[in-house]
N, C-alpha and C positions, 0 to 999 in steps of 0.2 A: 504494500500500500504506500503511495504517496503522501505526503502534507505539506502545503502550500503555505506560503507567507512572504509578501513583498520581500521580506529582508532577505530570504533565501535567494534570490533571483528566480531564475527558468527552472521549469524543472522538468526532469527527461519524462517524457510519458508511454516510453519504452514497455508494451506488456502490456498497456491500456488502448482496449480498442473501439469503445464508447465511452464519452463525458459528455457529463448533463452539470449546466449552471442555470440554479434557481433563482428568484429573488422573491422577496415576500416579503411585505408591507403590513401595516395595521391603521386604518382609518383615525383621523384626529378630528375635533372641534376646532384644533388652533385654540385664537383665542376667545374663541365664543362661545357662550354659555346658556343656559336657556334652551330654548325651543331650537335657536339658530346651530345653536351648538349640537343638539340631538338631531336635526338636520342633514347638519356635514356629515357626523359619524358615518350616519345610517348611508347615506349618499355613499360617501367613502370620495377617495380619489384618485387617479388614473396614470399609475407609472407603465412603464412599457421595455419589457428586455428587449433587447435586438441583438441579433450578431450577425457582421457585417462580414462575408468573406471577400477576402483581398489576393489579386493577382499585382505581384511585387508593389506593393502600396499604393495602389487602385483597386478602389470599392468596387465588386463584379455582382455580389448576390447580397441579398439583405433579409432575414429569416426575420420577421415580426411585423408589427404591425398589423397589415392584413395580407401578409405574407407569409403561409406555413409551410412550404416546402418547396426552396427557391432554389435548388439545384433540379428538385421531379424526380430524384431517386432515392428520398428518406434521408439521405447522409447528414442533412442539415434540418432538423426538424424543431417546427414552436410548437408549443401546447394553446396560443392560442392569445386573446386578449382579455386580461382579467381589468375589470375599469373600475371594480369599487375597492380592491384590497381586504375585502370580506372573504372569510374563509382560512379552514388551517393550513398547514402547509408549505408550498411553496405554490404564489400565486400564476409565474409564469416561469416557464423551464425552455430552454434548449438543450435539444439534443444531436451531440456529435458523434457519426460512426466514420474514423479514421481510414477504414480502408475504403470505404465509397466515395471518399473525398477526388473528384478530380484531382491529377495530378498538376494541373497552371495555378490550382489554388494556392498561395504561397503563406496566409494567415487567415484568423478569424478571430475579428475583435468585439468582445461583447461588453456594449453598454448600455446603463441603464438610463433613460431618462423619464423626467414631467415633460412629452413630447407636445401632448395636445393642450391646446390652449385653456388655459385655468386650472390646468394642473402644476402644481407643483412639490416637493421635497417636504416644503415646511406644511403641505397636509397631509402628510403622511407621518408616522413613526416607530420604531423599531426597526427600521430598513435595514436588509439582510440578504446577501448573497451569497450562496454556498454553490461549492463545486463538488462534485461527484462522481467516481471513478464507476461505470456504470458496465462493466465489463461482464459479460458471463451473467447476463442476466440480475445481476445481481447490483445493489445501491449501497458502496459506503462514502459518507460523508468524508472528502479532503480538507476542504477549506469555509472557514465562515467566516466572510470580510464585511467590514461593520462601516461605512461612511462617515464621514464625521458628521456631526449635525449643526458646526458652527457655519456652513457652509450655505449659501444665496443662489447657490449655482443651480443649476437643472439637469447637470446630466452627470453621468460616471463611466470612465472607463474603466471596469471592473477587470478583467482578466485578458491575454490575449496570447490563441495557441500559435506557435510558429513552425514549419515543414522543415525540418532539420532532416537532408537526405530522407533516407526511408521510414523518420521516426518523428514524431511531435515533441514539442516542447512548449511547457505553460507556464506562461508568467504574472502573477497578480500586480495591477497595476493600480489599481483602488484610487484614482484621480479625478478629480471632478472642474466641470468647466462650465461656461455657459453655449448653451444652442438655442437658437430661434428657435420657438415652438412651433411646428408644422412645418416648420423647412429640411424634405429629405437630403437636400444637397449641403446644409448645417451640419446636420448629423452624420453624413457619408464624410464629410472633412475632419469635423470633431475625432469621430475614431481614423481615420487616416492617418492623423498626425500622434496618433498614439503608438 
């Protein structure tokens, strides 16, 4: 088994032939109370994982959104779009099966943002992404990278695996920036430059 942590750098993912990176949220009031406050909970609000595969640092496919299987042969799979953060769990997942990866694919960077407009970070809390050695059928938890919450920003670049010859490598990157909300070509740059 692997375990991940920025501070470690890359880590070989030699032996691992599926990874699944979750992320899971918990509805807030902010700062409202009241009616308005039970409101927002119940509402909830709307993060969104994406992971962007790249041909040498050019965005080719992009799994989220309303995109659940941007290659067409499984390799690069979303669970879908969850908009209120209700629920156990982990609210949206990708999943990665290494050997169906085209070979021109050269990374896959996955981040998390408040994409759509009026969404954002600060209505959300406990924000949580784990990675998942998903091999064999089987789910153990590698990494659970926690965002800061001193942060304004709207987006994360949380992990990103790299084609090292015939074997992967994964590195957490746990950085947060700002993206235009609704802008795919924001968000195709944001993690490019990751």
């Amino acid at each position: 088994m692997i375990t991940l942590t920025k501070e470690d750098g890359p880590a070989d993912l030699d032996g691992v032939t599926h990874l699944a990176i979750g992320v899971s949220w918990d509805p807030t009031a902010g700062a409202s109370g009241g009616v308005l406050g039970k409101l927002r909970r119940k509402t909830g609000t709307d993060l969104d994982l994406i992971a962007i595969a790249m041909h040498d640092g050019d965005p080719v496919r992009l799994a989220g959104l309303d995109s659940l299987d941007p290659i067409g042969n499984g390799s690069l799979l979303h669970s879908g779009d969850n908009q209120t953060g209700h629920g156990d769990g982990d609210d949206e997942t990708v999943t990665v099966e290494f050997a169906k990866i085209p070979p021109h694919i050269t990374s896959i960077v996955f981040v998390a943002a408040a994409y759509k407009k009026g969404s954002s970070f600060q209505k959300a809390r406990n924000i949580s992404f784990k990675v998942y050695d998903a091999t064999g059928g089987s789910t153990q938890q590698v990494a659970d990278i926690w965002p800061s919450m001193l942060t304004s920003d709207n987006g994360c670049a949380v992990a990103k695996a790299v084609r090292s010859g015939a074997i992967w490598k994964l590195q957490v990157i746990n950085d947060t920036g700002k993206i235009k909300q609704g802008d795919q070509l924001a968000l195709m740059r944001f993690a490019a430059s990751k």
